[in-house]
N, C-alpha and C positions, 0 to 999 in steps of 0.2 A: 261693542262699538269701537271699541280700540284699532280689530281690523281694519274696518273702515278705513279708520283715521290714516293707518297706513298706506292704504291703497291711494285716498284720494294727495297722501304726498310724495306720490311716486317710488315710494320707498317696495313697493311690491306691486309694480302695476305691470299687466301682462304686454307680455311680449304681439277690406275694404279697398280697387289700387290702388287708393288717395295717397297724396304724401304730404307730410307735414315737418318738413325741413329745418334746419338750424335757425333760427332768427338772432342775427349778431345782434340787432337793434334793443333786445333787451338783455343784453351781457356788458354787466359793468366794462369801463375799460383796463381797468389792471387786474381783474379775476386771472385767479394762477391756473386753474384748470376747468373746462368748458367738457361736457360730456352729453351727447343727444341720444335718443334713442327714438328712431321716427316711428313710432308705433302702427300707423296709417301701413307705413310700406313694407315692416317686418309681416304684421298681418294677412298682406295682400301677398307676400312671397309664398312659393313653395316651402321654404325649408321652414318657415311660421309656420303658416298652415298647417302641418306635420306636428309643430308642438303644440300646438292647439287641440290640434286632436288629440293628444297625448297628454293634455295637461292636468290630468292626475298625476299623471307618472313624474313632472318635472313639478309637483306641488302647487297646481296655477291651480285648482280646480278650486280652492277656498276662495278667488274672487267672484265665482256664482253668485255668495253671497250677496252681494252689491244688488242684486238683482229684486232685492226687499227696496229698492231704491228707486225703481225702474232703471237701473244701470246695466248694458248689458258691455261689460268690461272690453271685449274685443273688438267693440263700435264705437264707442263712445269715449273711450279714452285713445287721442290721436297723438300726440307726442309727448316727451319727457324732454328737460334740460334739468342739467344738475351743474351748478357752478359754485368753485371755491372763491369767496369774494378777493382774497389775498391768501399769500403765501402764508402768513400767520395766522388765516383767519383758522377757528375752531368746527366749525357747523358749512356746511354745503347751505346754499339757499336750491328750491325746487321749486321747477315750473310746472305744471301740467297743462297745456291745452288739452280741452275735450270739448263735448258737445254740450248743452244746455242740461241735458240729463244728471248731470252733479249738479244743479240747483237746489232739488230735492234732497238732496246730501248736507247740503253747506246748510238749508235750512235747517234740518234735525241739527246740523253738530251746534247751531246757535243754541239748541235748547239743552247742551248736556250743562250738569249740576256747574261742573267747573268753568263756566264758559262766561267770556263777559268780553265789553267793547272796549278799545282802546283808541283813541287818537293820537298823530304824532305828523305834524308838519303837512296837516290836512289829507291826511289819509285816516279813513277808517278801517282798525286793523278787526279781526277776532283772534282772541287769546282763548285758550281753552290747554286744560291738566290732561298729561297722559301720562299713565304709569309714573307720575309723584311728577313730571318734567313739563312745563309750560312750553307750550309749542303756539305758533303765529303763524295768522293765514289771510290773506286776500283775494278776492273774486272778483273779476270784472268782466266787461262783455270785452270781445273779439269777434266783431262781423256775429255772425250767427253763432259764433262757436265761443266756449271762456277760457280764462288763462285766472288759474288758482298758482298764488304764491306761498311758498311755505319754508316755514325758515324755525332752529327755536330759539333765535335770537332776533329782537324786534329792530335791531338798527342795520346790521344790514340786507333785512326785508325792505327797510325802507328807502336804502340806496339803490335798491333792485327795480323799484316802482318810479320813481324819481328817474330812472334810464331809462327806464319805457315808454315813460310820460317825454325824453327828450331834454328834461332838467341836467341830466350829469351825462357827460361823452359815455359811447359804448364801444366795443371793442372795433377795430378798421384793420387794414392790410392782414386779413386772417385768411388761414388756408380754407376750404370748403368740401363739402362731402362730396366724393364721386358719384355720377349718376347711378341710381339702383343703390346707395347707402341705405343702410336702416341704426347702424350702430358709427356712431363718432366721438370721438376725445382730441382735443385740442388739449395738452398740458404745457404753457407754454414756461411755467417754474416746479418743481415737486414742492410740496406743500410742510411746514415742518412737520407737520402732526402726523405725515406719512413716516418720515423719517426716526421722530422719537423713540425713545426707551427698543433700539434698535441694536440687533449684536452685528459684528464688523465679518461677518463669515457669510457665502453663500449667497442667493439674490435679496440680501438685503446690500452687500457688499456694494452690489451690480447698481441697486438702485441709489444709490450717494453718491454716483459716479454721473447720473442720469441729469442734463440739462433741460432738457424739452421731447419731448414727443407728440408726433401725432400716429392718432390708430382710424381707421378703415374700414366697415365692414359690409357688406350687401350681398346684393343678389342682381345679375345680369344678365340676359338674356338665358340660358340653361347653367347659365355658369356661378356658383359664389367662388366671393373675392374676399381676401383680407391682406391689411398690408400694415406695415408700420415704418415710418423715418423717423428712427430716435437719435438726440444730437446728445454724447456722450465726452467726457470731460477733455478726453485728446485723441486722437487716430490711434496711438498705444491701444488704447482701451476700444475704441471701437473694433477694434481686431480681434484683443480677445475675446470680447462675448460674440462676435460674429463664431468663432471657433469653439466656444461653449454650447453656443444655440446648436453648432448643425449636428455637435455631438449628441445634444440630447434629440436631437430627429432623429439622428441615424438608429440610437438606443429603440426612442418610438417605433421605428420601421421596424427593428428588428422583434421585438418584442410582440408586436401585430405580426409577423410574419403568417401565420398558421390559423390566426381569427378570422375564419369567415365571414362570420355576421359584422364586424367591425374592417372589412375590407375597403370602406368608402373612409375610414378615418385613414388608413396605411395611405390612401390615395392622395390624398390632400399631404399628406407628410411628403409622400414622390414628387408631389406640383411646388414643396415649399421650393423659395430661392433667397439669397441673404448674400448682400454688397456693403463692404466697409467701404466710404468714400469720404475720405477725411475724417473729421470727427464724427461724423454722420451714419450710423448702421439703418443700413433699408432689408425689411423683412415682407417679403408676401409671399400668397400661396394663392392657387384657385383648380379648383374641383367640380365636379359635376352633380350641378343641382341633384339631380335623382341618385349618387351615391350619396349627397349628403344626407338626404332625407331618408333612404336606409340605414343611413347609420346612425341616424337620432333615432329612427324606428328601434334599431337593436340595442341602443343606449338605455332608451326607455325602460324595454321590457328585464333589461338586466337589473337599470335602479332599483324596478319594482320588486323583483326575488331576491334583492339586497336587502329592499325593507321588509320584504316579507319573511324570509329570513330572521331578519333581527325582532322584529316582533312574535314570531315563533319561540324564540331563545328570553325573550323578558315574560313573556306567557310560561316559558319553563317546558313549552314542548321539545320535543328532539334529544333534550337530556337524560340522561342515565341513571336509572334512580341509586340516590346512596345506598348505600351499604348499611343494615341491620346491626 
């Protein structure tokens, strides 16, 4: 059941042309970082599509599962948010909208051993144990469709509900996803807990230097897009990691030079572009849908003779037998 539990709190929920967009309206207003995943329009893309078909190979194939549920994970689960309530806060709270089809889910999980109700400022929550750790969740309707809240802290699940409901401001003048988005991050502080038990060398370095970013990702017309404007501590600094990143592209290029199969990733490295403008580094790239999707094809089939591979070698085949 434990999966489950995962899946229905977005913590492993897979990657229809619907789209199911960022909703500011339920993001507290001082959440330090905001992160969507339109699942509806990764889905409905090519370069989805392709992992979908592939989703043993990138480990999706265990939310079949769900399907003892009537869930069929690719349909039925339409977007993710994942937001840090504050910059101190410990725990992400999680949205999922999906379809009515997690009903049957939220039902079962009311009946596991450790499960029990909870009220708190007229919300009725479910509290339910996983792996020794109490975790909290809410379901409600949305039009046809629900929005489960999960958090494994019950206070601010309930500042989460309370913004939705319209009770507590939600977040205003925020940037928004480009059309054809499936993947978005608004950070608009780093989080300490990012920062923590942290050594002072290399991209951790990079990241204490990091004021706000926002990141970018879809699919448009034949084309994916990715992009990022991080706001960095002074134009010093934004210089240098613009001059670090293109080094390690050029490293990537070269490196790919001679990979075939991985010819659509050297592509996307040739399309990247990267501008320091003030404190502000801007990063995108954009490639051609049908290489990207061959090169998640060849990514796949390499994963899989990496695991296969390694499961050969804990089985003990391939090795040499000792010596007498």
């Amino acid at each position: 059941m434990r999966f489950q539990l995962i899946c229905l709190a977005g913590l492993a929920v897979p990657l229809s042309a619907l789209a199911s967009p960022l909703d500011r309206a339920l993001i507290p207003e001082n959440s330090a970082v905001t992160a969507h995943l339109d699942v509806e329009a990764f889905a409905g893309s090519q370069i989805g599509q392709a992992i979908v078909k592939n989703r043993d190979h990138f480990r999706l194939g265990g939310l079949d599962a769900l399907k003892a549920f009537g869930i069929e994970p690719f349909r039925d689960f339409l977007g993710v948010t994942v937001f840090m309530p504050s910059v101190d806060a410990k725990q992400p709270v999680v949205i999922v909208r999906a379809t009515e089809a997690i009903d049957a889910l939220w039902k079962h999980l009311k009946t596991e051993p450790q499960a029990r109700p909870m009220s708190s400022e007229g919300y009725e929550l479910l509290s339910w144990e996983d792996k020794g750790e109490r975790k909290y969740g809410f379901v409600r309707a949305d039009g046809n469709a629900r929005l489960a809240f999960i958090c494994d802290n019950w206070e601010p699940l309930i500042e989460a509900l309370k913004t939705a409901d319209g009770k507590s401001p939600a977040q205003k003048s925020a940037a928004t996803p480009s059309a054809g988005s499936f993947l978005f991050v608004d950070a608009r502080q780093i989080p300490a807990k990012m920062l923590d038990n942290r050594d002072d060398d290399g991209p951790t370095a990079v990241m204490r230097e990091v004021r706000s970013a926002i990141v970018d990702a879809g699919e448009s017309g034949e084309d994916m897009f990715a992009s990022a404007n991080v706001e960095l501590s002074s134009a010093q600094t934004a210089t240098q990691v613009q001059e670090m990143v293109q080094g390690l592209v050029a490293f990537g290029r070269m490196a790919l030079k001679d990979n075939k199969e991985l010819a659509g990733v050297r592509d996307a490295l040739a399309g990247f572009a990267s501008k320091a403008d003030g404190t502000h580094l801007k990063l995108s790239t954009k490639w051609k849908t049908a290489d990207a999707v061959a090169a998640m094809g060849a990514l796949a089939k390499q994963t899989s003779e990496y695991d296969n591979d390694d499961n050969d070698d804990d089985n003990g085949k391939g090795k040499k037998p000792a010596d007498d």
